[in-house]
mmCIF file as Biopython writes it, N, C-alpha, C and O atoms, coordinates in Angstrom:
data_model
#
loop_
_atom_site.group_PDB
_atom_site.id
_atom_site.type_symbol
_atom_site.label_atom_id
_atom_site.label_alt_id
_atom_site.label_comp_id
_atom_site.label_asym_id
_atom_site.label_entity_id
_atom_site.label_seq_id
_atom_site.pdbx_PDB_ins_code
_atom_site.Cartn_x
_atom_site.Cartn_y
_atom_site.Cartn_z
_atom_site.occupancy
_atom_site.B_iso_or_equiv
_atom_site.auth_seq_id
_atom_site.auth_asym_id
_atom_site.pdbx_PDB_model_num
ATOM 1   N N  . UNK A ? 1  ? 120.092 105.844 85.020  1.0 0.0 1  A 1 
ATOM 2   C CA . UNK A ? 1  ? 119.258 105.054 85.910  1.0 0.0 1  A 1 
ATOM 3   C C  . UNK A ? 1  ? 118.303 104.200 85.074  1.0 0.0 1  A 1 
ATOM 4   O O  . UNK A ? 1  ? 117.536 104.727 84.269  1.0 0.0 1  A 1 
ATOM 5   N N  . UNK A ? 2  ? 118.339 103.258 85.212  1.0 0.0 2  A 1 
ATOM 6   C CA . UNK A ? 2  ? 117.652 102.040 84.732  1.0 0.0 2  A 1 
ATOM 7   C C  . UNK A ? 2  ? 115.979 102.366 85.318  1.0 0.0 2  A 1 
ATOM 8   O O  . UNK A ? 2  ? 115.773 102.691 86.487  1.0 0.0 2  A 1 
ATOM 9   N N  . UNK A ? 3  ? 114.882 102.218 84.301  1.0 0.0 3  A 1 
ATOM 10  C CA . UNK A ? 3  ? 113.661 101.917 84.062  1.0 0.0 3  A 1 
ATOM 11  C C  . UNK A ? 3  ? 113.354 101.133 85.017  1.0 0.0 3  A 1 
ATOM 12  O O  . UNK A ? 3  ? 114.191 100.239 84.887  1.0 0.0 3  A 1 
ATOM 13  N N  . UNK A ? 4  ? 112.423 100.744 86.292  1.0 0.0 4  A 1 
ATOM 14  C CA . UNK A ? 4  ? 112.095 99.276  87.000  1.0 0.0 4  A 1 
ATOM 15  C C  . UNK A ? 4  ? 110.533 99.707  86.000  1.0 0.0 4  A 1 
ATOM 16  O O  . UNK A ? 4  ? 110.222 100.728 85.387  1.0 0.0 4  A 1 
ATOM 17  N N  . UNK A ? 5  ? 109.797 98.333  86.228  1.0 0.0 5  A 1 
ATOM 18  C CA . UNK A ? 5  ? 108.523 98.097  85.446  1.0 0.0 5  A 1 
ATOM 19  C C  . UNK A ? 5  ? 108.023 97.119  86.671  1.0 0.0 5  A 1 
ATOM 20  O O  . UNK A ? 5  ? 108.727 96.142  86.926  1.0 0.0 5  A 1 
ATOM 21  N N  . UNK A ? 6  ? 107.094 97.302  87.267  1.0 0.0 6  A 1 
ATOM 22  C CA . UNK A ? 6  ? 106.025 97.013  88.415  1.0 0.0 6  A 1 
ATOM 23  C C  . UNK A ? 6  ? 105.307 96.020  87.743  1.0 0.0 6  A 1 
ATOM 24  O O  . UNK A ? 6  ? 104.940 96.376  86.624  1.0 0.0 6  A 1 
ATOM 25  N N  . UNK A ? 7  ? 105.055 95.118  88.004  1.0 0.0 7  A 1 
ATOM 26  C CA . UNK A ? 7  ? 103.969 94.347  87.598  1.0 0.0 7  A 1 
ATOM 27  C C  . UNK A ? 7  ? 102.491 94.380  88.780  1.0 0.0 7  A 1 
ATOM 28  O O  . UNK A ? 7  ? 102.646 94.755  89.942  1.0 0.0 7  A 1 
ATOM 29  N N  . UNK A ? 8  ? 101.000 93.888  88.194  1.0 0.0 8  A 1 
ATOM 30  C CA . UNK A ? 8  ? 99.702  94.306  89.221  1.0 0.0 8  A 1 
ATOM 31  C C  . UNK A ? 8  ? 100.030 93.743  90.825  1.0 0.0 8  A 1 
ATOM 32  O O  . UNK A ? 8  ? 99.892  94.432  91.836  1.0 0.0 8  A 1 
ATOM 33  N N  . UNK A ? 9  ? 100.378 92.682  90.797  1.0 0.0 9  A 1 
ATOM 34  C CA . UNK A ? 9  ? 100.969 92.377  92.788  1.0 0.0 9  A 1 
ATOM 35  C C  . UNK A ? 9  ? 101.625 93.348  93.505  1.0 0.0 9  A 1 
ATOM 36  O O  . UNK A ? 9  ? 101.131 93.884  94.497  1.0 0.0 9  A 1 
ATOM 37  N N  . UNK A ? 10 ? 102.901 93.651  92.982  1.0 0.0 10 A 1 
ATOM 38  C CA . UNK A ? 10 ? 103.917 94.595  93.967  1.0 0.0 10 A 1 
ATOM 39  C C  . UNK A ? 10 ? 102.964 96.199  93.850  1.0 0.0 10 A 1 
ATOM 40  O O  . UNK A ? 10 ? 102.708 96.748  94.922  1.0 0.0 10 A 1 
ATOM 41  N N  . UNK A ? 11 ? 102.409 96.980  92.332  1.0 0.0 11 A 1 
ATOM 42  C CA . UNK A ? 11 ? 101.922 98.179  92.498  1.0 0.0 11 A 1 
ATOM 43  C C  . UNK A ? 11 ? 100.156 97.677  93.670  1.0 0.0 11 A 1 
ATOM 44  O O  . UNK A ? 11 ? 99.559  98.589  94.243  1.0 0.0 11 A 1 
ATOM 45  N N  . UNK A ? 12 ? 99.807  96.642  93.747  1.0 0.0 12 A 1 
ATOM 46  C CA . UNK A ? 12 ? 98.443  96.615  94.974  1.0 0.0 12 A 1 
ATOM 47  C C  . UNK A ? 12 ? 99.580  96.345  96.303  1.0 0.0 12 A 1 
ATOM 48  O O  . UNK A ? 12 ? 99.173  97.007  97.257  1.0 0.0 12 A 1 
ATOM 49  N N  . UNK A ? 13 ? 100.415 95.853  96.539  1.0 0.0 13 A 1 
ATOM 50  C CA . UNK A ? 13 ? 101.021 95.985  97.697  1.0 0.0 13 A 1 
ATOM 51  C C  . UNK A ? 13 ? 101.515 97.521  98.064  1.0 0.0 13 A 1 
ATOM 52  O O  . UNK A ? 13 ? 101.092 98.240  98.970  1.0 0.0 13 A 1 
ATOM 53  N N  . UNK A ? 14 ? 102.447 97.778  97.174  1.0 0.0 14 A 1 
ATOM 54  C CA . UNK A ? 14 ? 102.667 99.576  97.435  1.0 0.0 14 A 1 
ATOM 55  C C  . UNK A ? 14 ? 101.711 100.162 97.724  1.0 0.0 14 A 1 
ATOM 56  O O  . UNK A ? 14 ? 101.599 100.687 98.832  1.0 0.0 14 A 1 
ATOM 57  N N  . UNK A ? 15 ? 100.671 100.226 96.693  1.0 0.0 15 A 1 
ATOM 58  C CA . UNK A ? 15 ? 99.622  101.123 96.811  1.0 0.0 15 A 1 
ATOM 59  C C  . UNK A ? 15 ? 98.288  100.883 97.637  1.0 0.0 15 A 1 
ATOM 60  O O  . UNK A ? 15 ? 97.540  101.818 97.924  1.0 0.0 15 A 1 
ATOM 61  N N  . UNK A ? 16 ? 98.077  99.764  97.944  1.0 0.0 16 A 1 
ATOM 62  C CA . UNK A ? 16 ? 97.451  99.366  99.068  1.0 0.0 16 A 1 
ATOM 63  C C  . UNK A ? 16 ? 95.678  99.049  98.645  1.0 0.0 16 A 1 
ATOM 64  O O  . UNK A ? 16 ? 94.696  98.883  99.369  1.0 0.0 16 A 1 
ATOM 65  N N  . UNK A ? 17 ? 95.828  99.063  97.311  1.0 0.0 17 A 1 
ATOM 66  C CA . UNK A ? 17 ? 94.741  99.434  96.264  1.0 0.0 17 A 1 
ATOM 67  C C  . UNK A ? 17 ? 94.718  98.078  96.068  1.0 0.0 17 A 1 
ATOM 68  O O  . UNK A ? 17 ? 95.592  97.216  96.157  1.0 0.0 17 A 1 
ATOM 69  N N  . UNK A ? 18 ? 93.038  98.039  95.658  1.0 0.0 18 A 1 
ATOM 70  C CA . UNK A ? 18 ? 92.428  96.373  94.739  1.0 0.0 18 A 1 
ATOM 71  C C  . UNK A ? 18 ? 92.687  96.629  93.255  1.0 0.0 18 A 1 
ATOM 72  O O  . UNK A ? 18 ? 92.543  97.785  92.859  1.0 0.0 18 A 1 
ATOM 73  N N  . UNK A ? 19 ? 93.086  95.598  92.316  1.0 0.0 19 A 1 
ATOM 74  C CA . UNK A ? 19 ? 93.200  95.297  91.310  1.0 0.0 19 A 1 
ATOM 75  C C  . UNK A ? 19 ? 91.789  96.718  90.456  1.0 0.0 19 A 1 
ATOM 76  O O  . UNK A ? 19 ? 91.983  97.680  89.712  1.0 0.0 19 A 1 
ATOM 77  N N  . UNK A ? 20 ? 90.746  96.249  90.954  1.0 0.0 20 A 1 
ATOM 78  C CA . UNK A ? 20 ? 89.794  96.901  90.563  1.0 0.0 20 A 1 
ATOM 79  C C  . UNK A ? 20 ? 89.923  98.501  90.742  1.0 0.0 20 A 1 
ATOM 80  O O  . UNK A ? 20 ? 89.866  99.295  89.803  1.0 0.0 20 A 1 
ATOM 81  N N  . UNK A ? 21 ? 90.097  98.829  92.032  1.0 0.0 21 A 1 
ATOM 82  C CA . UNK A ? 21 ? 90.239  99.925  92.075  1.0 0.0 21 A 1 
ATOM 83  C C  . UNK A ? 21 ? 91.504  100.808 91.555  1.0 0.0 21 A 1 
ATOM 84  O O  . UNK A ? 21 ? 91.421  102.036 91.512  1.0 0.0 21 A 1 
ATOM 85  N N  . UNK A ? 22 ? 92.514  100.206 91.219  1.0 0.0 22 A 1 
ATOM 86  C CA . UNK A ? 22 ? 93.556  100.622 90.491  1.0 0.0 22 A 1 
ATOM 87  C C  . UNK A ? 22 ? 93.032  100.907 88.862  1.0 0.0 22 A 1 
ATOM 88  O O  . UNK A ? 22 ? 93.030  101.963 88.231  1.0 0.0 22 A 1 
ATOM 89  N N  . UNK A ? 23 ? 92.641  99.676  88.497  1.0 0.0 23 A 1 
ATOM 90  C CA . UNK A ? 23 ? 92.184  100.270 86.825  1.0 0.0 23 A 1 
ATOM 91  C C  . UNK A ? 23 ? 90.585  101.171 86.805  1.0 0.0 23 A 1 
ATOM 92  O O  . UNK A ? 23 ? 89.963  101.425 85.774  1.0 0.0 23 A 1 
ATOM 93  N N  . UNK A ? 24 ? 90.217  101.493 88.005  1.0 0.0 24 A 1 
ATOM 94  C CA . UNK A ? 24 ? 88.801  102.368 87.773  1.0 0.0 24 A 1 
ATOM 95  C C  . UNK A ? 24 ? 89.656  103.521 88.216  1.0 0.0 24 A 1 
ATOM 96  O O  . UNK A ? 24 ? 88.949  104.508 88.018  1.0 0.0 24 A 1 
ATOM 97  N N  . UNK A ? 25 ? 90.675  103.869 88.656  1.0 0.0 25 A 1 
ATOM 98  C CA . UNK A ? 25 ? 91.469  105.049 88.959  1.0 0.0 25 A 1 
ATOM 99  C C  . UNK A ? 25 ? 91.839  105.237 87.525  1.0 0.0 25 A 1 
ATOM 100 O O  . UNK A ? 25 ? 91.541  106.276 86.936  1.0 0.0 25 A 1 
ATOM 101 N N  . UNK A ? 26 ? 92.668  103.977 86.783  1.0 0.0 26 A 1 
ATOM 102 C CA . UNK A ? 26 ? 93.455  104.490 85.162  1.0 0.0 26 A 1 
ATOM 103 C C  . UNK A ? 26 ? 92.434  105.237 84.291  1.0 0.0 26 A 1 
ATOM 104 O O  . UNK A ? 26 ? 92.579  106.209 83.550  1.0 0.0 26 A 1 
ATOM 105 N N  . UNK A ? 27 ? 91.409  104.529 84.584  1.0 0.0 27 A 1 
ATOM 106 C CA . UNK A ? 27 ? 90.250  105.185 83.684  1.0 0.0 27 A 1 
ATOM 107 C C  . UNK A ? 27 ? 90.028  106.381 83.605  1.0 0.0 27 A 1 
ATOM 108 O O  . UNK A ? 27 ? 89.898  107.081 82.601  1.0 0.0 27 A 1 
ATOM 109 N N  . UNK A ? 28 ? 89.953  106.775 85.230  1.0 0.0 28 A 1 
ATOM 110 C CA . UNK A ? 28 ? 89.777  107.774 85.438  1.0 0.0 28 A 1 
ATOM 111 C C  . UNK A ? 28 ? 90.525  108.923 85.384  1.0 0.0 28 A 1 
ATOM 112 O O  . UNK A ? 28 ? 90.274  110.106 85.618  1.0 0.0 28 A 1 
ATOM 113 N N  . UNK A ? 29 ? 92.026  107.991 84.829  1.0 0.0 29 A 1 
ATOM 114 C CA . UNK A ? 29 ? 93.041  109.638 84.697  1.0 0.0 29 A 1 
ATOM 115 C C  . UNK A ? 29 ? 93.550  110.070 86.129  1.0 0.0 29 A 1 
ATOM 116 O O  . UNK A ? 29 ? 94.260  111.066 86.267  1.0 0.0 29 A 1 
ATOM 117 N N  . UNK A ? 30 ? 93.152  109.273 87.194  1.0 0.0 30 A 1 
ATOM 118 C CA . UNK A ? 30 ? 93.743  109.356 88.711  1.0 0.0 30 A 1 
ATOM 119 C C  . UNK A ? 30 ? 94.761  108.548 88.773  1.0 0.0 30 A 1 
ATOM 120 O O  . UNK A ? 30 ? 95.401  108.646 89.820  1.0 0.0 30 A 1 
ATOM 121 N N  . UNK A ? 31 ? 95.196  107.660 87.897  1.0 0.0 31 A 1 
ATOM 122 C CA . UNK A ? 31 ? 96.706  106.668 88.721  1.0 0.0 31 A 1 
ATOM 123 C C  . UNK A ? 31 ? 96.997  106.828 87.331  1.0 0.0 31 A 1 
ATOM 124 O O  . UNK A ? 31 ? 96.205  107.213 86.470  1.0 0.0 31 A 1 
ATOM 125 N N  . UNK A ? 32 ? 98.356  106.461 87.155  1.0 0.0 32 A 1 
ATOM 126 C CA . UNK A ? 32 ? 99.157  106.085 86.478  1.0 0.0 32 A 1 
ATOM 127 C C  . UNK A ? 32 ? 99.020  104.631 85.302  1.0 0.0 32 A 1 
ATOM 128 O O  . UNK A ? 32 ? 99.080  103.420 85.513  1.0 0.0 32 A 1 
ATOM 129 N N  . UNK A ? 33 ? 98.760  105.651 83.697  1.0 0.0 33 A 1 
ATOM 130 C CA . UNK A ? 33 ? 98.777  104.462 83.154  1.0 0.0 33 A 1 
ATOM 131 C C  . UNK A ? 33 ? 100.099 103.492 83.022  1.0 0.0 33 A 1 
ATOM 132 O O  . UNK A ? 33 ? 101.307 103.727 82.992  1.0 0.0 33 A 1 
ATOM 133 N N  . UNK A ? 34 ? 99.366  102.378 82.963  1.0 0.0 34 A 1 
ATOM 134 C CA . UNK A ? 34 ? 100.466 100.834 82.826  1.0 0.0 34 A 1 
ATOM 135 C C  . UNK A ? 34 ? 100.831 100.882 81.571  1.0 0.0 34 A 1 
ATOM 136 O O  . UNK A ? 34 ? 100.206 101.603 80.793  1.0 0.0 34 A 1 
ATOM 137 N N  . UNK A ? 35 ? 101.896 100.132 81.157  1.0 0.0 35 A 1 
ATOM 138 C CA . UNK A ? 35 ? 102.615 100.228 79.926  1.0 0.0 35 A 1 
ATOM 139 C C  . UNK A ? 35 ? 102.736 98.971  79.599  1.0 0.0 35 A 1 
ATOM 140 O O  . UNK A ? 35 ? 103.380 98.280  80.390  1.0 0.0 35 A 1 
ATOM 141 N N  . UNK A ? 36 ? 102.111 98.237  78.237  1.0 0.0 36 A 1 
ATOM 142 C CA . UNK A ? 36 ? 101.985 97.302  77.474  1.0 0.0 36 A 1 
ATOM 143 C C  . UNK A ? 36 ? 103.223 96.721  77.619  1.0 0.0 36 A 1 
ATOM 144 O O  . UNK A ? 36 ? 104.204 97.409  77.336  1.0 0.0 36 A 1 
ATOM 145 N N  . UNK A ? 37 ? 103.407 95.345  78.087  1.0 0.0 37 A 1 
ATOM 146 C CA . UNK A ? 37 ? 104.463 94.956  77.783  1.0 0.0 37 A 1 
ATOM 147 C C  . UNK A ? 37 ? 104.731 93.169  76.974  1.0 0.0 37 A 1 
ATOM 148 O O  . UNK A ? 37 ? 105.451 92.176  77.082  1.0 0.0 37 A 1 
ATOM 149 N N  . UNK A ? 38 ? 103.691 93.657  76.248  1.0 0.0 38 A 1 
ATOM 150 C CA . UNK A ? 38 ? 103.455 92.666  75.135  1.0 0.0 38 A 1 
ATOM 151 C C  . UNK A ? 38 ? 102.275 91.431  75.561  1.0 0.0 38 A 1 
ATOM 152 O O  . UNK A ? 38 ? 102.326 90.831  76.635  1.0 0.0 38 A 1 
ATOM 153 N N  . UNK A ? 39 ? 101.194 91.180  74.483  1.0 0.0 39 A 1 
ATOM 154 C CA . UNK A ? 39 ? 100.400 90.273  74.593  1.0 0.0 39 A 1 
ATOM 155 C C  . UNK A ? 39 ? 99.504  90.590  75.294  1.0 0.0 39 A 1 
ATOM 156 O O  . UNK A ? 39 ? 98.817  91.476  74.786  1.0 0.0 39 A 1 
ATOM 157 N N  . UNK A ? 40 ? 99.065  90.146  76.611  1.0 0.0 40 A 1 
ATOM 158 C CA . UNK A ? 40 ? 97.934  90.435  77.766  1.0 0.0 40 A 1 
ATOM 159 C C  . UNK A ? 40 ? 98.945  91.104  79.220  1.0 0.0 40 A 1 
ATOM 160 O O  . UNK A ? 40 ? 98.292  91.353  80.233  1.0 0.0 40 A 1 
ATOM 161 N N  . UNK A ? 41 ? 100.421 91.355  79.262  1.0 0.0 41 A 1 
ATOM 162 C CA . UNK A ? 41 ? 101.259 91.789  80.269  1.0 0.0 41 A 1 
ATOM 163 C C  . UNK A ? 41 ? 100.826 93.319  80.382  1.0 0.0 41 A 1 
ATOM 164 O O  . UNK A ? 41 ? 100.253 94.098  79.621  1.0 0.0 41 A 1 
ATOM 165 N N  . UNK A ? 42 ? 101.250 93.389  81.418  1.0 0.0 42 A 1 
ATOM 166 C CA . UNK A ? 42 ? 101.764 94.836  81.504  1.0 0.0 42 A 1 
ATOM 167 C C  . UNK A ? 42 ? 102.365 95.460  82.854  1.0 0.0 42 A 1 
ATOM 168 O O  . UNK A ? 42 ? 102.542 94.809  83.884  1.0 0.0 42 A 1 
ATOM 169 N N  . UNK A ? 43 ? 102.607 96.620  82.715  1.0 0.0 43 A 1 
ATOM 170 C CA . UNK A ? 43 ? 103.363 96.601  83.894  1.0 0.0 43 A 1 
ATOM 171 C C  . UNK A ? 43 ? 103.244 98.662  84.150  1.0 0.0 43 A 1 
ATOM 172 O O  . UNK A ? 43 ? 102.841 99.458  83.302  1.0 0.0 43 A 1 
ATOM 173 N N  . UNK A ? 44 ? 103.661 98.935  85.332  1.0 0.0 44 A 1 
ATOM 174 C CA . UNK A ? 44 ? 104.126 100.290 85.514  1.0 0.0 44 A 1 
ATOM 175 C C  . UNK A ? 44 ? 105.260 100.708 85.855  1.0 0.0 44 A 1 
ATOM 176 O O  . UNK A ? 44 ? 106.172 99.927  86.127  1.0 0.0 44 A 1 
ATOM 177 N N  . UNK A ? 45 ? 105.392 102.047 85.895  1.0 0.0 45 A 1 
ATOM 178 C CA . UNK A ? 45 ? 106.838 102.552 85.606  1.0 0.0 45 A 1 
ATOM 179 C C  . UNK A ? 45 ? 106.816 103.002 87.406  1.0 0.0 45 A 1 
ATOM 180 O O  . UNK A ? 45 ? 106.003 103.784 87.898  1.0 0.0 45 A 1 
ATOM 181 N N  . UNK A ? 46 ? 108.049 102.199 88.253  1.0 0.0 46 A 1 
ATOM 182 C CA . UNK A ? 46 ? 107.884 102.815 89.567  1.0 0.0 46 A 1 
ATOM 183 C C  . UNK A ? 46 ? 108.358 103.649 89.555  1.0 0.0 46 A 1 
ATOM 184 O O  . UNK A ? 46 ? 108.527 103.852 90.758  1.0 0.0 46 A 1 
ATOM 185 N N  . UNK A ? 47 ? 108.934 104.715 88.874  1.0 0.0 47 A 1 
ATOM 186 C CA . UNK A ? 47 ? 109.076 105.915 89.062  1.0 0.0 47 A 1 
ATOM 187 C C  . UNK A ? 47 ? 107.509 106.706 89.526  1.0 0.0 47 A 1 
ATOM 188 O O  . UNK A ? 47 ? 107.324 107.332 90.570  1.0 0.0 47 A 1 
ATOM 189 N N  . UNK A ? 48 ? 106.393 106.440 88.311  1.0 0.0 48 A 1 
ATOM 190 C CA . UNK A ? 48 ? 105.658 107.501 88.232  1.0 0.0 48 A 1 
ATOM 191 C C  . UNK A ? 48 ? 104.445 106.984 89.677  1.0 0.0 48 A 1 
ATOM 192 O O  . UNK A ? 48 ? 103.747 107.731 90.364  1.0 0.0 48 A 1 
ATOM 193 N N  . UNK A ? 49 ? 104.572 105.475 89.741  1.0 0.0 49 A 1 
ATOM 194 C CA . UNK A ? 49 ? 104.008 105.125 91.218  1.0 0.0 49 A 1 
ATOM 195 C C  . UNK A ? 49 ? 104.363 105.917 92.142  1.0 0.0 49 A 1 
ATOM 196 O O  . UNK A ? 49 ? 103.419 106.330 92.817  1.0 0.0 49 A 1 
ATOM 197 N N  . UNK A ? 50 ? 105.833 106.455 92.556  1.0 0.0 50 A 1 
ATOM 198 C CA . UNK A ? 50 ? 106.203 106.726 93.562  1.0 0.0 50 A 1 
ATOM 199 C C  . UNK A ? 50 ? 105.920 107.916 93.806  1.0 0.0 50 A 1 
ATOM 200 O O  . UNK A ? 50 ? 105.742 108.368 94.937  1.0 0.0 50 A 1 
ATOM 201 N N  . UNK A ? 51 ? 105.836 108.704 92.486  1.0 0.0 51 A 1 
ATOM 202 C CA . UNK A ? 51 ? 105.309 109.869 92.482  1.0 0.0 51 A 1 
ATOM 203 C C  . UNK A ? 51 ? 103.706 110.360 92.791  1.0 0.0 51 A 1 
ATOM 204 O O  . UNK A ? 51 ? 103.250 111.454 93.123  1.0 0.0 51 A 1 
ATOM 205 N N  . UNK A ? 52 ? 103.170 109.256 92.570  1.0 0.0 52 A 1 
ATOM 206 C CA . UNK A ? 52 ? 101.677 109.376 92.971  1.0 0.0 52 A 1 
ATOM 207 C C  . UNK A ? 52 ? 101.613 108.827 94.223  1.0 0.0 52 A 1 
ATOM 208 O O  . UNK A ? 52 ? 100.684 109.467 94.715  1.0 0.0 52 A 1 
ATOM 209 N N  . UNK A ? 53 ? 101.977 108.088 95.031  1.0 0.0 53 A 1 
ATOM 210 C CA . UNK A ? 53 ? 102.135 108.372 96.226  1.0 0.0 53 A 1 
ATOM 211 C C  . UNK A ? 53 ? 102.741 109.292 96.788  1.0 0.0 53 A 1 
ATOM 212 O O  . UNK A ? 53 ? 101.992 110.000 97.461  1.0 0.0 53 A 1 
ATOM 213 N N  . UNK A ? 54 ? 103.960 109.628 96.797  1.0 0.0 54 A 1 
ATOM 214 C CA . UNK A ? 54 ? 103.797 110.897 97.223  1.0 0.0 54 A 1 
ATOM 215 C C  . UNK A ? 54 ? 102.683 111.792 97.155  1.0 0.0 54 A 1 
ATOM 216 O O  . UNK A ? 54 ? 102.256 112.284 98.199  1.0 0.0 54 A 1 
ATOM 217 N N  . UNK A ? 55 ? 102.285 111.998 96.312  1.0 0.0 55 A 1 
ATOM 218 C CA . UNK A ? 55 ? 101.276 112.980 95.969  1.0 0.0 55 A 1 
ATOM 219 C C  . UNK A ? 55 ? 100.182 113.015 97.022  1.0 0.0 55 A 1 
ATOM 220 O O  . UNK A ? 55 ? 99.681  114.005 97.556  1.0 0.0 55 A 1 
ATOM 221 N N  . UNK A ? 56 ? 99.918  111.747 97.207  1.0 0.0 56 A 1 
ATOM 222 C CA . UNK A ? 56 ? 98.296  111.233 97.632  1.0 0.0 56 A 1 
ATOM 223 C C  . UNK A ? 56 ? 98.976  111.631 99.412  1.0 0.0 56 A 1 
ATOM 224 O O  . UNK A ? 56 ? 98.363  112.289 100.253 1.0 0.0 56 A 1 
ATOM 225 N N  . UNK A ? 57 ? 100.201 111.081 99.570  1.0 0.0 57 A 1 
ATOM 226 C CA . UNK A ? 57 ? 100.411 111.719 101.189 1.0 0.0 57 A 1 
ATOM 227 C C  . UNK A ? 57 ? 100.843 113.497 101.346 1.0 0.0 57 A 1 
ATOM 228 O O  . UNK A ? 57 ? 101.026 114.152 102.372 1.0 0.0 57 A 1 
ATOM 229 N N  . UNK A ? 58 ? 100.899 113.846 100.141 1.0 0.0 58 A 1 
ATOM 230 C CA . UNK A ? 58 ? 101.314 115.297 100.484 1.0 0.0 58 A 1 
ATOM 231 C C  . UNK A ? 58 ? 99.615  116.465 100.443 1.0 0.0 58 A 1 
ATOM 232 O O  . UNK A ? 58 ? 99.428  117.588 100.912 1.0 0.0 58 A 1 
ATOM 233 N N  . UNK A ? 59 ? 98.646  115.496 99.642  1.0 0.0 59 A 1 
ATOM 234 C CA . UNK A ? 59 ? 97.417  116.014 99.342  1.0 0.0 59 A 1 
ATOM 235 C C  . UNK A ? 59 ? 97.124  115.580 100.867 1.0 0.0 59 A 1 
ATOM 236 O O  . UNK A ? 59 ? 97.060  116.524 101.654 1.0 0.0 59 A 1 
ATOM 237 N N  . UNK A ? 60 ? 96.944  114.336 101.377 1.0 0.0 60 A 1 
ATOM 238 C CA . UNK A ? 60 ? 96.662  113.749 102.742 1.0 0.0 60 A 1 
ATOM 239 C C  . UNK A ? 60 ? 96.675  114.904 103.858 1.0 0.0 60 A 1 
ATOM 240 O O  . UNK A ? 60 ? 95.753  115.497 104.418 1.0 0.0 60 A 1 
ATOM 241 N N  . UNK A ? 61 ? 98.248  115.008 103.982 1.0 0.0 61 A 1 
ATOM 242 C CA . UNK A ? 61 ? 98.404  115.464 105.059 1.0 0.0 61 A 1 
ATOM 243 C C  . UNK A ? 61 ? 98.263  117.390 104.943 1.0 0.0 61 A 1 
ATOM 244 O O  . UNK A ? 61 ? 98.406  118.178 105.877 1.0 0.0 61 A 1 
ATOM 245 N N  . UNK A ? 62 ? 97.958  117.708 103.533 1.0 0.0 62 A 1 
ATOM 246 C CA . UNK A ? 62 ? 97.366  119.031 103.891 1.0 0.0 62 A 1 
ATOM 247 C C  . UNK A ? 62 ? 95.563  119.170 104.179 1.0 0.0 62 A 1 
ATOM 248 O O  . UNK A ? 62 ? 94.965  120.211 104.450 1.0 0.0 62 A 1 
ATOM 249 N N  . UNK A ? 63 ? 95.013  117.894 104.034 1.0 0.0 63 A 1 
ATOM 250 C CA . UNK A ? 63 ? 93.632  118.369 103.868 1.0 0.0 63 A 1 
ATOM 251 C C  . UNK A ? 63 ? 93.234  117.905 105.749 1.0 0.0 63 A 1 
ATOM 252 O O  . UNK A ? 63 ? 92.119  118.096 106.234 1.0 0.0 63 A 1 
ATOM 253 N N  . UNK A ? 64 ? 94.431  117.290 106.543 1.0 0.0 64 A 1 
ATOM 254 C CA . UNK A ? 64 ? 94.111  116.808 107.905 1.0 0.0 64 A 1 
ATOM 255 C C  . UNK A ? 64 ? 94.564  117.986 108.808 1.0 0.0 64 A 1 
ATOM 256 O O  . UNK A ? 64 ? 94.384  117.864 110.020 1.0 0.0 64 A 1 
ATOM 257 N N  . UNK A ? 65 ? 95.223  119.285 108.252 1.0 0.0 65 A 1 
ATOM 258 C CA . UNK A ? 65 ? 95.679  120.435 108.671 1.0 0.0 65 A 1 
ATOM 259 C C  . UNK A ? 65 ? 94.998  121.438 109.079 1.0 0.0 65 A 1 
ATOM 260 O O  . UNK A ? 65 ? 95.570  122.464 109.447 1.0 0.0 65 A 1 
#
């Protein structure tokens, strides 16, 4: 299975997150770091996006229980 690499538009559309609040999450060790993809680019791995969503709806829907 082939690698996809997210660039900042499509991971704030998925994730529903501001630019800002996505890299004050990286900081924080809460989202998924982005992976250099030369110069000032970068991008994320939608694997590990998808996995943190999940996450965030499986944390969700136990704390509304």
């Amino acid at each position: 299975m082939a690698t996809v690499i997210l660039r900042l538009p499509v991971v704030k559309a998925r994730t529903g997150l501001s630019r800002s609040t996505i890299y004050l999450r990286v900081s924080e060790g809460t989202f998924p770091q982005p992976v250099s993809l030369g110069g000032r680019a970068v991008g994320w791995i939608e694997s590990e996006i998808q996995q943190w969503l999940e996450h965030r709806i499986e944390t969700s829907r136990k704390t509304t229980r």
